[in-house]
C-alpha positions as CSV (number, residue, x, y, z in Angstrom):
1,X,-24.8,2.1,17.0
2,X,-21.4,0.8,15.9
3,X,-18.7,3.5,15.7
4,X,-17.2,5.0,12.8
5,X,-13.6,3.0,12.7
6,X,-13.1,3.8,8.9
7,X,-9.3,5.0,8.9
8,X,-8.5,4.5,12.6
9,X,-5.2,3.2,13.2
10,X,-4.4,-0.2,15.4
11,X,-0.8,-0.5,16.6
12,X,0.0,-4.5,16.9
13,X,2.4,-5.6,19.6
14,X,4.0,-8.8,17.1
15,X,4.0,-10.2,14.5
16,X,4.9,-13.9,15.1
17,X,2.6,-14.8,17.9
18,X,0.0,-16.6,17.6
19,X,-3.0,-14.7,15.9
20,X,-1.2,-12.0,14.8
21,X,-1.6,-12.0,11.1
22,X,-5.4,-13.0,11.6
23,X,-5.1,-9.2,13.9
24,X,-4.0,-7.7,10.9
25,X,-6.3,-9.2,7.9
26,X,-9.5,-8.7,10.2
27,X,-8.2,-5.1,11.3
28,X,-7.7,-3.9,7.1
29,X,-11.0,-5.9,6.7
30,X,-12.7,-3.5,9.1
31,X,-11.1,-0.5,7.3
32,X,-8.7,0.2,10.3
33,X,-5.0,1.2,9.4
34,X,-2.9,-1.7,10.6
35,X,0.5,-1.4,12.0
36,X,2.8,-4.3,13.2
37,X,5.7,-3.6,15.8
38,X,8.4,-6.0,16.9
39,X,12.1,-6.3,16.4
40,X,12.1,-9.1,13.8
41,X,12.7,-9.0,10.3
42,X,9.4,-9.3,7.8
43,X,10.5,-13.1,7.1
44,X,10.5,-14.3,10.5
45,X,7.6,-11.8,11.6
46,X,3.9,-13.0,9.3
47,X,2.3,-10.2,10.0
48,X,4.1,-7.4,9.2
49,X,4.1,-8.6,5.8
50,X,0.5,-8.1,5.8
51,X,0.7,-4.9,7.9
52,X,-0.2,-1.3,6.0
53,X,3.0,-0.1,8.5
54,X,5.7,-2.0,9.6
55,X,8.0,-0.4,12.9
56,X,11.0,-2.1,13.9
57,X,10.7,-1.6,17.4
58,X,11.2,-3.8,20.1
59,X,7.7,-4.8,22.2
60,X,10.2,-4.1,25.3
61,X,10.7,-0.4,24.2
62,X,7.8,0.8,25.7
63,X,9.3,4.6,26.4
64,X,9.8,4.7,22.6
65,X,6.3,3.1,21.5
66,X,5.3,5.5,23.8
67,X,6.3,8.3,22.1
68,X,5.8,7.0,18.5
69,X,1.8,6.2,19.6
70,X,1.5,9.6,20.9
71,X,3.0,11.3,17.8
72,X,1.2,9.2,15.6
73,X,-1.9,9.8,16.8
74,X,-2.2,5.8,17.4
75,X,-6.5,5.1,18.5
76,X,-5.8,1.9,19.7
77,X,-3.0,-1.4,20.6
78,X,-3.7,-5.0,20.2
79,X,-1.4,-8.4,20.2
80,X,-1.8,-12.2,19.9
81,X,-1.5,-14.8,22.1
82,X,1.9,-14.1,23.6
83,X,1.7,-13.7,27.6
84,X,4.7,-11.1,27.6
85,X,3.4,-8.9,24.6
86,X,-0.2,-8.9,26.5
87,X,1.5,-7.3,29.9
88,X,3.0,-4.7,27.2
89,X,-0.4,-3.6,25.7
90,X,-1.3,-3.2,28.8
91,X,1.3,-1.0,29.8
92,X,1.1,1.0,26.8
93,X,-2.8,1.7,26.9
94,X,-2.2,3.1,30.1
95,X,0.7,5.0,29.5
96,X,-1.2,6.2,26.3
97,X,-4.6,6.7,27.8
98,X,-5.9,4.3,25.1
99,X,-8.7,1.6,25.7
100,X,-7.8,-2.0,27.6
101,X,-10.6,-4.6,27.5
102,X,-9.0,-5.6,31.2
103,X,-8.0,-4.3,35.0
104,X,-5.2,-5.4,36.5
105,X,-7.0,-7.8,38.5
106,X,-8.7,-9.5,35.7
107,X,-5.3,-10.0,34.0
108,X,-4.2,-11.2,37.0
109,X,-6.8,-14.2,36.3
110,X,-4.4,-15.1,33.3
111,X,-0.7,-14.7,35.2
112,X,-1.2,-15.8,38.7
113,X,-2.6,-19.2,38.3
114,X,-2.7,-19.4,42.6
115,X,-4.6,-16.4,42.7
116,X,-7.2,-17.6,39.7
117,X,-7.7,-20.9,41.8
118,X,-8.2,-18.6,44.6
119,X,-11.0,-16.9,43.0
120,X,-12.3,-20.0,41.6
121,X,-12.3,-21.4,45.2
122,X,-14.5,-18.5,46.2
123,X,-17.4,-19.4,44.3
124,X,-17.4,-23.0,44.1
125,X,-15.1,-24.1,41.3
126,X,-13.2,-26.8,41.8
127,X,-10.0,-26.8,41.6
128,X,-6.4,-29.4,41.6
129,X,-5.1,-29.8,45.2
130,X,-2.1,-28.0,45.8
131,X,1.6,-29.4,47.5
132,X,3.9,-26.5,49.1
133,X,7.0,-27.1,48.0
134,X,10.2,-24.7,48.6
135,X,13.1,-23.7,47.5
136,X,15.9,-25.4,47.6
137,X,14.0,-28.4,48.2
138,X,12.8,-29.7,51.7
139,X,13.1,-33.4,52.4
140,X,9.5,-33.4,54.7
141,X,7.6,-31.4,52.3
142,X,8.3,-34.1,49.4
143,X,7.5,-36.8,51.5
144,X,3.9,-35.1,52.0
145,X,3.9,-35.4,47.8
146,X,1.1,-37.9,46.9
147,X,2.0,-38.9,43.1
148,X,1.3,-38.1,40.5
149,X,1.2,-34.4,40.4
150,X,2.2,-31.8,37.6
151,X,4.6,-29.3,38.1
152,X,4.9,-25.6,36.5
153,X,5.6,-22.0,36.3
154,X,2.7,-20.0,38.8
155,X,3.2,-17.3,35.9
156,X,4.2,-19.8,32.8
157,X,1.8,-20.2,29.6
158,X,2.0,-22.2,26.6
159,X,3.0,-25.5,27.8
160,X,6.5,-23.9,29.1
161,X,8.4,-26.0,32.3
162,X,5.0,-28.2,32.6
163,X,6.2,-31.9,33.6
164,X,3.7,-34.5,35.0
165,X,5.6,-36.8,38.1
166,X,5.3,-40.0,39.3
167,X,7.8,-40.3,42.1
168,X,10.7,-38.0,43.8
169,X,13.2,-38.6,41.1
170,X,10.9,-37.0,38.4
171,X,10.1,-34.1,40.4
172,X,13.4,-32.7,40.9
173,X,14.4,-31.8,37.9
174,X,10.6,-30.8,36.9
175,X,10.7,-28.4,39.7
176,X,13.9,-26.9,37.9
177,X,12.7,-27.0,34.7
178,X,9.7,-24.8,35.7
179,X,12.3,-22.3,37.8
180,X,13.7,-21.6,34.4
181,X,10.4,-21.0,33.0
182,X,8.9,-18.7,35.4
183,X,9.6,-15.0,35.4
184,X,8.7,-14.9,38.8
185,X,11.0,-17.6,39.9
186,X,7.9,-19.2,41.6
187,X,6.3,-22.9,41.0
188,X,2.7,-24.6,41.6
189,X,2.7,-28.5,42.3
190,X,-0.5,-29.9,42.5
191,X,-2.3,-33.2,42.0
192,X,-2.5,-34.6,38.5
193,X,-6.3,-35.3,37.8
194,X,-6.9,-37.6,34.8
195,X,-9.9,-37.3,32.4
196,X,-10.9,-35.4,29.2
197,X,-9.3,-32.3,29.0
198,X,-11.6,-29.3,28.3
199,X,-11.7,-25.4,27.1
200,X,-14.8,-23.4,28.2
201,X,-14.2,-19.8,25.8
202,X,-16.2,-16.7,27.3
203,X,-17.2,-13.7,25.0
204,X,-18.2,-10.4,27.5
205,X,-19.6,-7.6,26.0
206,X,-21.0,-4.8,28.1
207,X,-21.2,-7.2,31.2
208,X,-23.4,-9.4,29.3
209,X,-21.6,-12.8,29.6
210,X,-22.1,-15.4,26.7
211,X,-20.5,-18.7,26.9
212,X,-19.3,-19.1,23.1
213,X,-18.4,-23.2,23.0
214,X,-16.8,-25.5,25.3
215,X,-14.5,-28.2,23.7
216,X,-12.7,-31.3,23.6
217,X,-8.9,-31.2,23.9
218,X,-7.2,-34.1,22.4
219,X,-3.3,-34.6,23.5
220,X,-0.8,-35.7,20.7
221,X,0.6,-39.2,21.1
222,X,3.8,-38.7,20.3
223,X,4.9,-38.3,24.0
224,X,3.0,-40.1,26.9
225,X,3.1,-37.2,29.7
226,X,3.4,-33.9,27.7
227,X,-0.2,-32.7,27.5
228,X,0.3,-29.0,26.3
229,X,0.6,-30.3,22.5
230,X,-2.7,-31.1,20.8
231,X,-3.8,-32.9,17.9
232,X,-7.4,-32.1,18.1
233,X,-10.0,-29.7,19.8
234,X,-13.8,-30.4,19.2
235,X,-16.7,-28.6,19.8
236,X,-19.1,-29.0,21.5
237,X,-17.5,-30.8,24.4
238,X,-19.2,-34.5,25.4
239,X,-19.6,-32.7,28.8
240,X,-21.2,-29.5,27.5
241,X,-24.8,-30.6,29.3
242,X,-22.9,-31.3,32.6
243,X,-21.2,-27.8,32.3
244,X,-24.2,-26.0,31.7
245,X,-26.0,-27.1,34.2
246,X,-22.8,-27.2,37.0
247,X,-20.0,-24.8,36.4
248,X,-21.1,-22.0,34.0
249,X,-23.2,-20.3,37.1
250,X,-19.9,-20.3,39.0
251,X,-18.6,-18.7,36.1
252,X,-20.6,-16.1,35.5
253,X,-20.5,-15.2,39.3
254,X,-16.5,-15.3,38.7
255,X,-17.0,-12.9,36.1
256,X,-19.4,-10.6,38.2
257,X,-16.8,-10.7,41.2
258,X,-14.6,-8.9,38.7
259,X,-16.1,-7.0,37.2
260,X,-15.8,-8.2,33.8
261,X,-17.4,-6.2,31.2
262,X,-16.0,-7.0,27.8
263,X,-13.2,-9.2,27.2
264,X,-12.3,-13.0,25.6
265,X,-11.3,-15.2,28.4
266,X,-10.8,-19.1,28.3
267,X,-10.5,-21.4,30.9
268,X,-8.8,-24.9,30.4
269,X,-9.9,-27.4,33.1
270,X,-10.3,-31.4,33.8
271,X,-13.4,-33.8,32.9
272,X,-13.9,-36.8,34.4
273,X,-17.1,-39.2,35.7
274,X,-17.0,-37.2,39.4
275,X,-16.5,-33.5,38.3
276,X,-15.0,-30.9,36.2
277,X,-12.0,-29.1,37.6
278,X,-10.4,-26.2,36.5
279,X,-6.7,-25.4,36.4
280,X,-5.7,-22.5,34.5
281,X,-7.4,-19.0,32.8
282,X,-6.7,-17.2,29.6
283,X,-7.8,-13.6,30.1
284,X,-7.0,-12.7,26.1
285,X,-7.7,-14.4,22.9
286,X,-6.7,-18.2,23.1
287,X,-4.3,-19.4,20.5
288,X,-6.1,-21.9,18.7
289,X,-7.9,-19.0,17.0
290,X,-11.6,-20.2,17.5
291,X,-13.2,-17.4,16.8
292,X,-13.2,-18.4,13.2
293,X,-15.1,-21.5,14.5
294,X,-17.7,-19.3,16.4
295,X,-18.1,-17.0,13.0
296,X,-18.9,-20.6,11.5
297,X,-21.4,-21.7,14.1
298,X,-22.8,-18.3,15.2
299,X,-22.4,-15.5,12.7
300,X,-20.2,-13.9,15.4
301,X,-16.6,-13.1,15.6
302,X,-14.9,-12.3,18.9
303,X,-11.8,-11.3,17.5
304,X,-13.6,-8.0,15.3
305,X,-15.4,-7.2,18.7
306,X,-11.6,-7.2,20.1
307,X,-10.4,-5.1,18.2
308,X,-13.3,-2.7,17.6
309,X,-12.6,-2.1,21.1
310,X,-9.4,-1.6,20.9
311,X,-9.7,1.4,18.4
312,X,-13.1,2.6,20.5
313,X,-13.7,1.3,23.7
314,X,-17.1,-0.3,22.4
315,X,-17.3,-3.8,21.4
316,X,-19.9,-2.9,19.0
317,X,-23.8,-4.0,18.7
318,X,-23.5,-7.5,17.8
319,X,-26.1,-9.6,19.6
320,X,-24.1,-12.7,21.8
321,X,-27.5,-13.9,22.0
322,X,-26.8,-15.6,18.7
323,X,-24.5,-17.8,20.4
324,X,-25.2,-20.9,20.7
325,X,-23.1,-23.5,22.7
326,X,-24.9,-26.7,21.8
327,X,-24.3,-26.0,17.9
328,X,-26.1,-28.3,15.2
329,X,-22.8,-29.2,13.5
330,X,-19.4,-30.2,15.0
331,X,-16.8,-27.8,14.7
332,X,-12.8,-28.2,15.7
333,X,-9.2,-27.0,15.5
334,X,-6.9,-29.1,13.7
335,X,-3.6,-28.9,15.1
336,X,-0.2,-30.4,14.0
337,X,3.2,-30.3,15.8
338,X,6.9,-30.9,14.7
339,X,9.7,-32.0,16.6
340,X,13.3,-30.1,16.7
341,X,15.1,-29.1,13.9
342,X,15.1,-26.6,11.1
343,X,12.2,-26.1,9.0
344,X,13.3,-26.3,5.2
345,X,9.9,-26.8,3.0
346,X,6.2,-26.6,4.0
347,X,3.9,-28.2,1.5
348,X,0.0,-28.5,1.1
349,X,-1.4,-25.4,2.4
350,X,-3.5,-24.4,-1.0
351,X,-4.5,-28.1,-1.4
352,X,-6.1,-27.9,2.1
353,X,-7.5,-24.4,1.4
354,X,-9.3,-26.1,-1.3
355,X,-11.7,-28.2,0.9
356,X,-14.8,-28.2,1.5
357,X,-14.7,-28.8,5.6
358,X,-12.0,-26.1,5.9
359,X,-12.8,-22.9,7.4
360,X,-9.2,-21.5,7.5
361,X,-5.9,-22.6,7.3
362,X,-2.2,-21.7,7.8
363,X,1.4,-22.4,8.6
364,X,2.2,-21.6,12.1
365,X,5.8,-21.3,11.3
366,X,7.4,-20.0,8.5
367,X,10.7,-21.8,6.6
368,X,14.1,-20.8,8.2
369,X,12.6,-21.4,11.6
370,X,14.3,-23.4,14.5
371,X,12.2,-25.3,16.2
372,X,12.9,-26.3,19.4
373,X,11.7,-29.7,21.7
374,X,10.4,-27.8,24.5
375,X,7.3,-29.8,25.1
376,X,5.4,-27.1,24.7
377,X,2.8,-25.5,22.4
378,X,5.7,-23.4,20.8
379,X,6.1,-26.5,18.5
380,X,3.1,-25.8,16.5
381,X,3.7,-25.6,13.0
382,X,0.3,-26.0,11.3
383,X,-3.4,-25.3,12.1
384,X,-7.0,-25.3,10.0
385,X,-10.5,-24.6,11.8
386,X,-12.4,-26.5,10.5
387,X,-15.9,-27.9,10.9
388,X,-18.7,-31.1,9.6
389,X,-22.3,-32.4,10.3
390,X,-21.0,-35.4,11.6
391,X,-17.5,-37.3,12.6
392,X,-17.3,-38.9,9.5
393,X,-17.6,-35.6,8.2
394,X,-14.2,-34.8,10.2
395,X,-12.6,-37.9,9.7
396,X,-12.6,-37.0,6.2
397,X,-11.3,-33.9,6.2
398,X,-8.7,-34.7,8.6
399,X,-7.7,-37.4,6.6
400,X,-7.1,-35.1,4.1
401,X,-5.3,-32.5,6.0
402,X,-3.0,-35.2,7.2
403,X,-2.4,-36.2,3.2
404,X,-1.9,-32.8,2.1
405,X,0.5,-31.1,5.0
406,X,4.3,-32.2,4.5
407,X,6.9,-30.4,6.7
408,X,10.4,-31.2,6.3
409,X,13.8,-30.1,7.7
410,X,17.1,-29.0,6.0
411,X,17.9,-32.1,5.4
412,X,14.8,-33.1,3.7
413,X,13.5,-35.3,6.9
414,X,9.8,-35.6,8.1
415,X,9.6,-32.9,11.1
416,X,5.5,-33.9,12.1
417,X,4.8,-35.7,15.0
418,X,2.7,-38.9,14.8
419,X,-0.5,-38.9,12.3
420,X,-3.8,-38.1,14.6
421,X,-5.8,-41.8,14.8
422,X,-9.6,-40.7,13.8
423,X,-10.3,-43.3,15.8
424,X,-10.0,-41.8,19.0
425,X,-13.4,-39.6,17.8
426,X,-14.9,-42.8,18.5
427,X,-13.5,-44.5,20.9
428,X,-12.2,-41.8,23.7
């Protein structure tokens, strides 16, 4: 039996990540009393404008959430897909005594990418070959380098200090690019495996372990070594058959291992004709928002489930067996990214609302915003979910997505990267 959640009240660590306002319209959708914390203003902050209570209070103040939780008589906290604001719900729940979908071990799935290929290692995953490298830099252990490897943070996410090398004069700098990018101050170089990016997404309820799609990543264009910024993500992957048959036992033993019993987790990995190999796990909702995808293919949302736990400590009774990972129809995440500058008008979001492929849709970004070339995911501006029978189907609607979406700077100048070629459906 699902709880009563009428009236409980969710605390949301920010408002700008990632997710955040889809937190808050899902969390007043399930009658739960939604606040939003952070130390932004409404304008630059999305979904405290949507909020039922808005605190101005920093998601580093955790003595004074604390309190404010306590004396509020807060039943649960939630965020986005911000790695820093996840640590702090996790901190808070514990300091609160309120429910956490994960241990400190599972999370460290999602922060210690050394210790996730560890775990991967133990039951058969494969996983990039790693370089050490110190710090300040040793002339033997370079020479050891066999090129080309990628370079980043061991505790980085979004696409933050990740550089892909191809000789010694490349990975210098790289190596200090991902210094500055790792709270830690530590690095992983490893060996750059070329293929078709992949994103196998997890839903875990009550130990049972569903997988909910596995997709198709497709890089932008715009720049020939940054991977982290997409145009496209498809599901169901071209290697779904292979995955099901390979890697998702491995998985599922993973999970078992730790003891997973209700979460979202992602992991992003490498597909190529000899195998799949995995580099990197999400142990939180992924930031491509997909779960309005699954509520599309399946009739099951993984972000309601979230946060019904949040508020209860019970994911509810929905059945994962619904979900289906070789769906009848294709189904992806339309992504578009803007170089640096500041944004000064965003046009076409109710035009694109309007169609008939479009499942949702939003600005990522909001006017006023300085974006930043960072080579990272941060320079998302725009993203609809989105789904067709067919890739013509897609093509179309992409087409149309492309037509409708105009983001310009201050200066009136076109801030989107290259248009996505349709073609690649086809041809990659």
């Amino acid at each position: 039996m699902k709880q009563n959640i009428l009236g409980k009240k969710l605390l949301v660590l920010g408002g700008k990540p990632a997710a955040s306002q889809d937190i808050v319209r899902m969390a007043k959708a399930m009658g739960v009393y939604a606040i939003v914390t952070d130390n932004l203003n409404q304008e630059k902050s999305p979904a405290k404008l949507l909020a039922d209570e808005v605190w101005d209070i920093s998601t580093a103040d955790i003595e004074i959430l604390a309190e404010r939780v306590l004396s509020r008589k807060i039943d649960g906290i939630f965020t986005g897909a911000h790695e820093f604001n996840l640590k702090r719900t996790k901190e808070l729940c514990d300091k609160c005594n309120l429910p956490f979908y994960a241990t400190d071990e599972q999370l460290r799935l999602n922060f210690d990418k050394m210790y996730f290929k560890q775990k991967c290692e133990e039951v058969g995953i494969y996983v990039p070959r790693n370089y050490l490298v110190s710090y300040p830099l040793v002339e033997s252990e370079l020479a050891y380098i066999q090129y080309p490897v990628i370079v980043k943070p061991r505790d980085g996410g979004g696409g933050l200090g990740v550089t892909i090398c191809y000789n010694e004069s490349e990975i210098r700098p790289a190596i200090e690019c991902a210094l500055e990018n790792s709270p830690s101050g530590y690095i992983i170089v490893e060996e750059y495996i070329v293929g078709q990016e992949i994103t196998a997404v997890y839903t875990i309820k009550d130990g049972e372990i569903s997988l909910s799609c596995l997709r198709d990543r497709y890089p932008s264009k715009e720049y020939e070594r940054i991977t982290s910024q997409y145009d496209l993500s498809l599901i169901p992957s071209k290697y779904i058959e292979a995955f099901m048959k390979d890697e998702h036992p491995k998985f599922v033993e993973l999970f078992r291992r730790t003891k997973a019993t209700n979460a979202s987790v992602f992991f992003q990995g490498i597909a190529n004709e000899k195998k799949i190999t995995f580099f990197e796990c999400g142990y939180r909702i992924n930031a491509l928002c997909d779960y309005h995808n699954m509520m599309n293919l399946h009739g099951i949302n993984y972000l309601e489930m979230m946060i019904r736990y949040a508020v209860t400590g019970s994911m509810g009774d929905c059945d994962l067996k619904r979900e289906n990972p070789f769906p009848s129809q294709l189904s992806a995440i339309f992504n578009m990214t803007a170089h640096s500058g500041i944004i000064g008008t965003q046009e076409g979001l109710e035009e694109v609302l309007k169609l008939d492929n479009v499942i949702s849709a939003e600005y990522l970004r909001v006017v006023g915003d300085k974006i930043i070339d960072s080579a990272s995911m941060a320079q998302s501006v725009f993203r609809a979910n989105i789904f067709g029978q067919n890739k013509y189907e897609l093509v179309n609607v992409i087409n149309l997505i492309q037509k409708h979406i105009v983001i310009k700077d201050v200066e009136g100048k076109n801030m989107l990267f290259c248009p996505f070629d349709t073609d690649r459906l086809f041809n990659e």
